[in-house]
C-alpha positions as CSV (number, residue, x, y, z in Angstrom):
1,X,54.7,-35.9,-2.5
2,X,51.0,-34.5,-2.8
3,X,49.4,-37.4,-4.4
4,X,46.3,-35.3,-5.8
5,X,42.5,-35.2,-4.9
6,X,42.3,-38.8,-6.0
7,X,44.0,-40.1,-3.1
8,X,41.8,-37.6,-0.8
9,X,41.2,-39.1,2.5
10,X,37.3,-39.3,4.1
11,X,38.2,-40.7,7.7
12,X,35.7,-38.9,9.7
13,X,36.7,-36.6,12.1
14,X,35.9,-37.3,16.0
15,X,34.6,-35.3,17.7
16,X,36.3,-32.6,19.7
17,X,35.4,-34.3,23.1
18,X,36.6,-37.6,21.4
19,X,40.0,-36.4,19.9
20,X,41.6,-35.9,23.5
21,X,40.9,-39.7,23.9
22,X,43.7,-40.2,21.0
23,X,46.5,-39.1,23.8
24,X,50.3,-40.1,23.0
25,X,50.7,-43.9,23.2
26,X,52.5,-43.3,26.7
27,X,49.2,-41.7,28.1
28,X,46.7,-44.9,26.9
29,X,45.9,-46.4,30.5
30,X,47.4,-49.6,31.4
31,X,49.0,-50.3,28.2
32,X,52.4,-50.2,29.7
33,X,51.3,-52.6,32.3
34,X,50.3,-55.1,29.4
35,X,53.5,-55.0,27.9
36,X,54.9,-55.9,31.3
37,X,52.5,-58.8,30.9
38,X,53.2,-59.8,27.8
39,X,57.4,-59.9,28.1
40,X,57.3,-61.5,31.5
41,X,55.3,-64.2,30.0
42,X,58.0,-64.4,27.6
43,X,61.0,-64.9,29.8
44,X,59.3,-67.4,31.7
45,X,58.7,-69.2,28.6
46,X,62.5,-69.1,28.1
47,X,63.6,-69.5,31.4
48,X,61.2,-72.5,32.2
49,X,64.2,-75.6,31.9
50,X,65.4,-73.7,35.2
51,X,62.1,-73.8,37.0
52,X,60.9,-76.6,39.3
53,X,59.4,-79.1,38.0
54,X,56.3,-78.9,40.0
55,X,55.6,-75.1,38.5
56,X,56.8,-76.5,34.9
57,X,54.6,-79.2,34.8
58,X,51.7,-77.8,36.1
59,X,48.9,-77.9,33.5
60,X,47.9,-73.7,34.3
61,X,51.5,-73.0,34.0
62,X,51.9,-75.1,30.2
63,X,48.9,-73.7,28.9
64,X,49.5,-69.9,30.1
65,X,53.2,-69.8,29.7
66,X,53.8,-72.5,27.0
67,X,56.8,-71.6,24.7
68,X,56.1,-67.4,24.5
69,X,53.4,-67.7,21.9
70,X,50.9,-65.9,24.2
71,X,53.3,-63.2,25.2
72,X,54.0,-62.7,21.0
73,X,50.5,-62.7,20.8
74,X,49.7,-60.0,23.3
75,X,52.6,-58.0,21.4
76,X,51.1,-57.8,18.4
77,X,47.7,-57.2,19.2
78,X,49.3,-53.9,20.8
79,X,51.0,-53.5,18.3
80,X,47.7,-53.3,15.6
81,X,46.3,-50.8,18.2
82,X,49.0,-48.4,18.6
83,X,50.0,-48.1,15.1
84,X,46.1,-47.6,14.2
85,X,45.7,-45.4,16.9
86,X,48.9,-43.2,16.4
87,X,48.0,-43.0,12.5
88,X,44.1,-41.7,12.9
89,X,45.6,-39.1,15.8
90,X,47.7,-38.3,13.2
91,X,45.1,-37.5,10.8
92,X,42.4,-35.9,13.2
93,X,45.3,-33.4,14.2
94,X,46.8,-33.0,10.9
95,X,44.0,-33.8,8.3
96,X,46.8,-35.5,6.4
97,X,48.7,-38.6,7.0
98,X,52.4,-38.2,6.2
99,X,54.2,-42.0,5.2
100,X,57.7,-40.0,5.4
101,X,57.3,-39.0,8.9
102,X,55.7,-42.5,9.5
103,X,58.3,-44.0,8.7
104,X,61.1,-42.1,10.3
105,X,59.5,-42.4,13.8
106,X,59.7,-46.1,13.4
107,X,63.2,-46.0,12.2
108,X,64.5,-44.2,15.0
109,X,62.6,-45.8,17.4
110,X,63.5,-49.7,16.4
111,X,66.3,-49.3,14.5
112,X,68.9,-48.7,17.0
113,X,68.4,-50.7,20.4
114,X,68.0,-53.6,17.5
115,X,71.2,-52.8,15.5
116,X,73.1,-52.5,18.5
117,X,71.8,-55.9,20.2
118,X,72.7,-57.5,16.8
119,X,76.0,-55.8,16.9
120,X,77.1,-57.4,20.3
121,X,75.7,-60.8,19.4
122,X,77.8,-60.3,16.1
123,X,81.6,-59.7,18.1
124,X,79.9,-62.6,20.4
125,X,79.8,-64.9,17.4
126,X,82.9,-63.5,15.7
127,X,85.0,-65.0,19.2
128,X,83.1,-68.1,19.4
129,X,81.5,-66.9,22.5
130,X,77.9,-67.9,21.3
131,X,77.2,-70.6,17.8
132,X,75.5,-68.8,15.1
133,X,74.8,-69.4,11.3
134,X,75.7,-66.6,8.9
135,X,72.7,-66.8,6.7
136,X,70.5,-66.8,10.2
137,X,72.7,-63.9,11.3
138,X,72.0,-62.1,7.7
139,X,68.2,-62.8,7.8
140,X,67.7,-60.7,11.6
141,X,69.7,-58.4,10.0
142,X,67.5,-57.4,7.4
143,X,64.4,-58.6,9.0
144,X,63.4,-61.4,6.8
145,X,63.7,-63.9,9.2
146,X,60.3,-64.9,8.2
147,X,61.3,-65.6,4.3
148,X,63.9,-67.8,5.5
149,X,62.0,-71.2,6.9
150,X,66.2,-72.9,7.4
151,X,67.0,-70.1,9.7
152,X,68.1,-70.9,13.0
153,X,70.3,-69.9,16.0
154,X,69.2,-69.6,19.8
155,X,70.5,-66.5,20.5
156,X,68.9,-64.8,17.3
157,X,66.1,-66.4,16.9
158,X,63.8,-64.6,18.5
159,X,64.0,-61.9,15.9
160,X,61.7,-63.7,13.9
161,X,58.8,-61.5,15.7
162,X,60.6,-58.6,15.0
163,X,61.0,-59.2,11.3
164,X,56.9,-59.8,11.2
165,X,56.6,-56.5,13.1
166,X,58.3,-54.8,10.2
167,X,56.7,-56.2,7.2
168,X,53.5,-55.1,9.2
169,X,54.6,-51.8,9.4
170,X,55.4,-51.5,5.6
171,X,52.4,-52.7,4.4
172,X,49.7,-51.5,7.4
173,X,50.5,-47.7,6.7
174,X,50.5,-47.8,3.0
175,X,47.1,-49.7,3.1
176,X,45.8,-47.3,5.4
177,X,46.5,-44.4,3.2
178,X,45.6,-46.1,0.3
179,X,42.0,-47.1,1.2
180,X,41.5,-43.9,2.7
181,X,38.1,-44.4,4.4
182,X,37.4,-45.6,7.3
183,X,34.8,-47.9,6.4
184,X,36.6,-49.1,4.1
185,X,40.1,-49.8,6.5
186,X,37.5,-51.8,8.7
187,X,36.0,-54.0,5.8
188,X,39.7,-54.9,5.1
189,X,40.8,-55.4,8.7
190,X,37.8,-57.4,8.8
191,X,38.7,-59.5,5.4
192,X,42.2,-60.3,6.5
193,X,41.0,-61.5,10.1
194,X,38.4,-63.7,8.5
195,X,40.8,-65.0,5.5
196,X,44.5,-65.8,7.2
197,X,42.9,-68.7,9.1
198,X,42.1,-70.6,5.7
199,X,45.4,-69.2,4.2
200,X,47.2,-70.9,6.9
201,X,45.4,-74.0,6.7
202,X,45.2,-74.1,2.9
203,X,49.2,-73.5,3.1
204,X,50.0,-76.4,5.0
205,X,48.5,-78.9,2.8
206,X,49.8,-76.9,-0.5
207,X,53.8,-76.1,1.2
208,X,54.5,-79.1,3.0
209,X,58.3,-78.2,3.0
210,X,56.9,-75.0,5.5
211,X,55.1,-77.3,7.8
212,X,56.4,-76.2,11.6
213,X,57.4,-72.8,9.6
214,X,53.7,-70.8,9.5
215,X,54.0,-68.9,13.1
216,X,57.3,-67.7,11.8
217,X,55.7,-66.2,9.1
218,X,53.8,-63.4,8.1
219,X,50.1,-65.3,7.4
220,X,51.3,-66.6,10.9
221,X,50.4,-63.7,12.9
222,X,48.6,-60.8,10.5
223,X,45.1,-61.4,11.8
224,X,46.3,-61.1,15.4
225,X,47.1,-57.8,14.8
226,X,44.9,-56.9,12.3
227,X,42.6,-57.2,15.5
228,X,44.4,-54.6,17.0
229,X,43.6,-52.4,14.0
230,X,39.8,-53.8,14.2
231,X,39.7,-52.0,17.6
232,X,41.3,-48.9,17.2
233,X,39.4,-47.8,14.2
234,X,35.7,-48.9,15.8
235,X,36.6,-47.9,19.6
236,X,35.2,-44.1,19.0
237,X,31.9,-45.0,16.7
238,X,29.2,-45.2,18.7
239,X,27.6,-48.5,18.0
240,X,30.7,-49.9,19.6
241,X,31.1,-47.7,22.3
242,X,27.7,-49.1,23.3
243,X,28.7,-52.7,23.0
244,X,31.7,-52.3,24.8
245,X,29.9,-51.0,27.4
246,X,27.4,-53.7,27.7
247,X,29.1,-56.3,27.9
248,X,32.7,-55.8,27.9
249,X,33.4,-56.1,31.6
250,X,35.3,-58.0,34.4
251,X,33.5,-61.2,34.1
252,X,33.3,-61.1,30.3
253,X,37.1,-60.4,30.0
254,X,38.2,-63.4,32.7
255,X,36.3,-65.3,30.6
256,X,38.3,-64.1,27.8
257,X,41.7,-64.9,29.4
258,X,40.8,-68.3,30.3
259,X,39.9,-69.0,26.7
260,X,42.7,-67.5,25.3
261,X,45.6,-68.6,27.5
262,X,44.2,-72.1,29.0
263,X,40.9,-73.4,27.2
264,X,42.2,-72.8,23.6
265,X,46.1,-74.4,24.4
266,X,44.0,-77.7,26.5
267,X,41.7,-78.5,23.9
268,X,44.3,-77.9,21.1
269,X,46.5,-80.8,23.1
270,X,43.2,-83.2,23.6
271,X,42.0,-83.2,20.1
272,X,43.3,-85.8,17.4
273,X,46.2,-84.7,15.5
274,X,45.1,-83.9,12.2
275,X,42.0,-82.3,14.2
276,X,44.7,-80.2,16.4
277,X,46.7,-79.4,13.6
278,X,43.6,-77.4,12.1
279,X,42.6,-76.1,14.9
280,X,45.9,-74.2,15.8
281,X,46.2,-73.2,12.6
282,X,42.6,-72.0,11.7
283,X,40.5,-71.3,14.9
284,X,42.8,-70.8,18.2
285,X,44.9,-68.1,17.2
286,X,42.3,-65.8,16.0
287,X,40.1,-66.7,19.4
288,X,43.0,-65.5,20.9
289,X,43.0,-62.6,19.2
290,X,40.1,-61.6,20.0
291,X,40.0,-62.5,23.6
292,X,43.3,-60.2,23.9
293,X,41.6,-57.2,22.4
294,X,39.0,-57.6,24.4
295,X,40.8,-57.3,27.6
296,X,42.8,-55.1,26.0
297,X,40.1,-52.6,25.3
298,X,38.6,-53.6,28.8
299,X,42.1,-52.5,30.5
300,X,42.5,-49.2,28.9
301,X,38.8,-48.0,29.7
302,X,38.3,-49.1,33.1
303,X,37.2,-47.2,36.2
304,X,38.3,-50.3,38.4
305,X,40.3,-49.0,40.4
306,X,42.2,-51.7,41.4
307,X,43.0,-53.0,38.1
308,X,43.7,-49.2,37.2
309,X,46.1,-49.6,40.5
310,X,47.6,-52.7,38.9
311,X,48.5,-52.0,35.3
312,X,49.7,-48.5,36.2
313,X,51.9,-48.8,39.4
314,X,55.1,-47.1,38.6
315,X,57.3,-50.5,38.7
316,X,54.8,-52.4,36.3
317,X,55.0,-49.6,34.4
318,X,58.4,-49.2,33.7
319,X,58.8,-53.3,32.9
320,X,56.4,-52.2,30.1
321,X,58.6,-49.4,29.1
322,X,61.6,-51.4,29.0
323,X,59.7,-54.5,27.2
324,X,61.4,-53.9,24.0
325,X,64.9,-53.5,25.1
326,X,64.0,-56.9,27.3
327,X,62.7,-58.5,24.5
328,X,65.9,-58.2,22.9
329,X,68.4,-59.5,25.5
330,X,66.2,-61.8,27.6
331,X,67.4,-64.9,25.0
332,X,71.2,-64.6,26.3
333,X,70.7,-64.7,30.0
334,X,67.7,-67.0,29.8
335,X,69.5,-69.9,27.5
336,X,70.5,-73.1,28.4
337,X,73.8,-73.3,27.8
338,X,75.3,-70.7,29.9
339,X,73.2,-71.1,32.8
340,X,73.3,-67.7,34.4
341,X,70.1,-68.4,36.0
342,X,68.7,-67.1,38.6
343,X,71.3,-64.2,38.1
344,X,70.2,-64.1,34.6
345,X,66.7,-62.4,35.3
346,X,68.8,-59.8,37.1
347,X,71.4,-59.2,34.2
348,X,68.8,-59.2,31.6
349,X,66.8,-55.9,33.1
350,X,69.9,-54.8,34.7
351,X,71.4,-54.6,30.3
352,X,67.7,-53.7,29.7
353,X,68.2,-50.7,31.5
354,X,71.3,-49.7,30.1
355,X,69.8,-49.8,26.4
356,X,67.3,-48.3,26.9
357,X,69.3,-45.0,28.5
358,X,72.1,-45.4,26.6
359,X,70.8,-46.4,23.3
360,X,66.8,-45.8,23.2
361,X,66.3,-42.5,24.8
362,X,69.1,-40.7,23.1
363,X,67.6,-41.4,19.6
364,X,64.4,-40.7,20.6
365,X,65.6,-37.3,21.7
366,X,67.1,-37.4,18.5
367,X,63.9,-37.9,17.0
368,X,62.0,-35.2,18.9
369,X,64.8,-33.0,17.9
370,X,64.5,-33.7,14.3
371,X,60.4,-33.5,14.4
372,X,60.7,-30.3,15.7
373,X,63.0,-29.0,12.3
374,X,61.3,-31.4,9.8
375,X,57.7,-31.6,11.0
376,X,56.6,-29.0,12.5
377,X,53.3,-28.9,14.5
378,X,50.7,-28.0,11.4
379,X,47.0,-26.6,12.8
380,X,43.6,-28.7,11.3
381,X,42.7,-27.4,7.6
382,X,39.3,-25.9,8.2
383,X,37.8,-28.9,5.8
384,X,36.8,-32.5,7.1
385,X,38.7,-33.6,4.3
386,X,42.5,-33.5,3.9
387,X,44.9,-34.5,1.0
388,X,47.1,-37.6,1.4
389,X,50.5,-36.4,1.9
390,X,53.7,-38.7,1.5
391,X,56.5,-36.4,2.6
């Protein structure tokens, strides 16, 4: 649908020595290796009833490790970043950014590996293999996991992050194409960073009944990756270029993952409770934020060589690359209550494997295949301003 010259779009265009920088997600450097990161940091999160206590009790591994939250958190700050950069490339290729096509990409590439996983847990509940609840079962069906604060189920309920994810990419896209500017996408990036930490805190006095519910919610985690957004649309302007730079380097960002994943959990356990309370609500998850884009944006500019050696070895690599399919099926073999462990770490990326090669690469070659027919590659318009196309 052409929506008109009202709903032109005035993103600047990079320049051409800039525009190669927008490569295909699979080209940025070292994000793979982040994602190996962040789902490792997950199954040990899950896994941790099985390790010794010595390692479980450790104060380094409690804060870093904790319950998952930090391996969430490093999901969805990729997340704002990818999706941010995959919709300017978009536009600095096109001129146009088309919601249709948007949308199908997504569709065929979460879709699937996540029907499927919810299809086997489904004949697992139906023969009383695994204890589920129907309305739980329902609400990571349709992804509204986060609407529904009496959902519950182990082996399910780690589709609450996946349900976020997906209201994220409803609304992100839309408001993208409906603000149009650039300047105008960063005010609002900026807004929502600077207003969810008083919506969460102003919610938990005003909805006690969600108390314990607000990081399974949407207000739970939009400003973590609104600051993935942030980054992506200020990495190419040149005042930030500069300031990255300057100070964005190996000291600055150790400093930022020791804030992030042991300062910011420490002092949220020593203050008083009402005091904690606000401070994990309102201040420590956008620090965190921050302090993973910053690494983030230090780990996919780097000349380091050995951190470029690190985050892009083949094997780290291909973790990252399986991290969603992991994500999906690390909950069954990590779980109490049918021990599988140690073998469990095995089975989980040994059925990783299989969905992604039987399940996730066939619909993406669907999806290629498709592209090809429906979306053709379309050359720049000549102008630096292109209409707004949905469709």
């Amino acid at each position: 649908m052409d929506c008109g010259h009202e709903d032109t779009m005035v993103i600047a265009p990079l320049p051409e020595n800039q525009l190669e920088n927008l490569a295909p997600a699979r080209n940025i450097p070292s994000l793979d290796g982040l994602r190996a990161l962040s789902i490792l940091l997950v199954i040990f999160a899950h896994s941790s009833w099985y390790l010794p206590s010595w390692i479980t009790q450790n104060s380094i591994f409690h804060s870093v490790i904790g319950n998952g939250y930090h391996g969430v958190a490093v999901f969805f700050v990729i997340s704002g970043y990818l999706i941010t950069t995959l919709l300017l490339r978009e536009f600095d290729k096109t001129r146009t950014v088309s919601l249709k096509h948007f949308y199908f990409r997504r569709t065929l590439r979460i879709f699937p590996p996540f029907y499927f996983f919810l299809g086997v847990m489904g004949v697992l509940w139906a023969v009383h293999i695994i204890p589920e609840d129907l309305r739980s079962f329902i609400a990571s069906l349709t992804y509204t996991w986060a609407y529904y604060p009496g959902a519950h189920g182990y082996f399910i309920t780690h589709t609450w992050s996946l349900s976020i994810e997906e209201q994220f990419y409803l609304i992100w896209p839309l408001l993208f194409v409906f603000l149009h500017r650039r300047s105008k996408l960063i005010a609002a990036s900026t807004l929502l960073i600077v207003a969810m930490p008083f919506i969460r805190v102003l919610f938990y006095f005003i909805l006690p009944h969600l108390r314990g519910h607000e990081f399974y919610m949407v207000h739970g985690w939009i400003d973590t990756m609104m600051v993935g957004c942030l980054l992506a649309l200020v990495k190419h302007q040149g005042k930030w270029k500069a300031w990255q730079q300057r100070y964005i380097n190996g000291w600055t960002v150790s400093a930022m993952a020791i804030i992030a994943f042991y300062i910011n959990p420490v002092v949220t356990a020593a203050l008083p409770k009402r005091s904690s309370g606000i401070f994990a609500l309102g201040i420590s998850p956008t620090v965190t934020a921050f302090c993973i884009g910053g690494i983030l944006m230090y780990l996919t500019s780097t000349e380091n060589p050995l951190i470029l050696r690190l985050f892009n070895n083949r094997a780290i690599r291909h973790v990252g690359v399986l991290s969603y399919s992991l994500y999906l099926w690390q909950q069954l073999f990590m779980s109490h209550e049918f021990s599988f462990l140690p073998y469990g770490y095995l089975y989980a990326f040994a059925i990783a494997e299989c969905s992604f090669w039987l399940v996730e690469k066939p619909s993406l070659h669907l999806r290629a295949k498709l592209e090809a027919t429906w979306w053709p590659i379309r050359e720049p318009r000549g102008s630096d301003r292109g209409t707004v196309k949905e469709g």
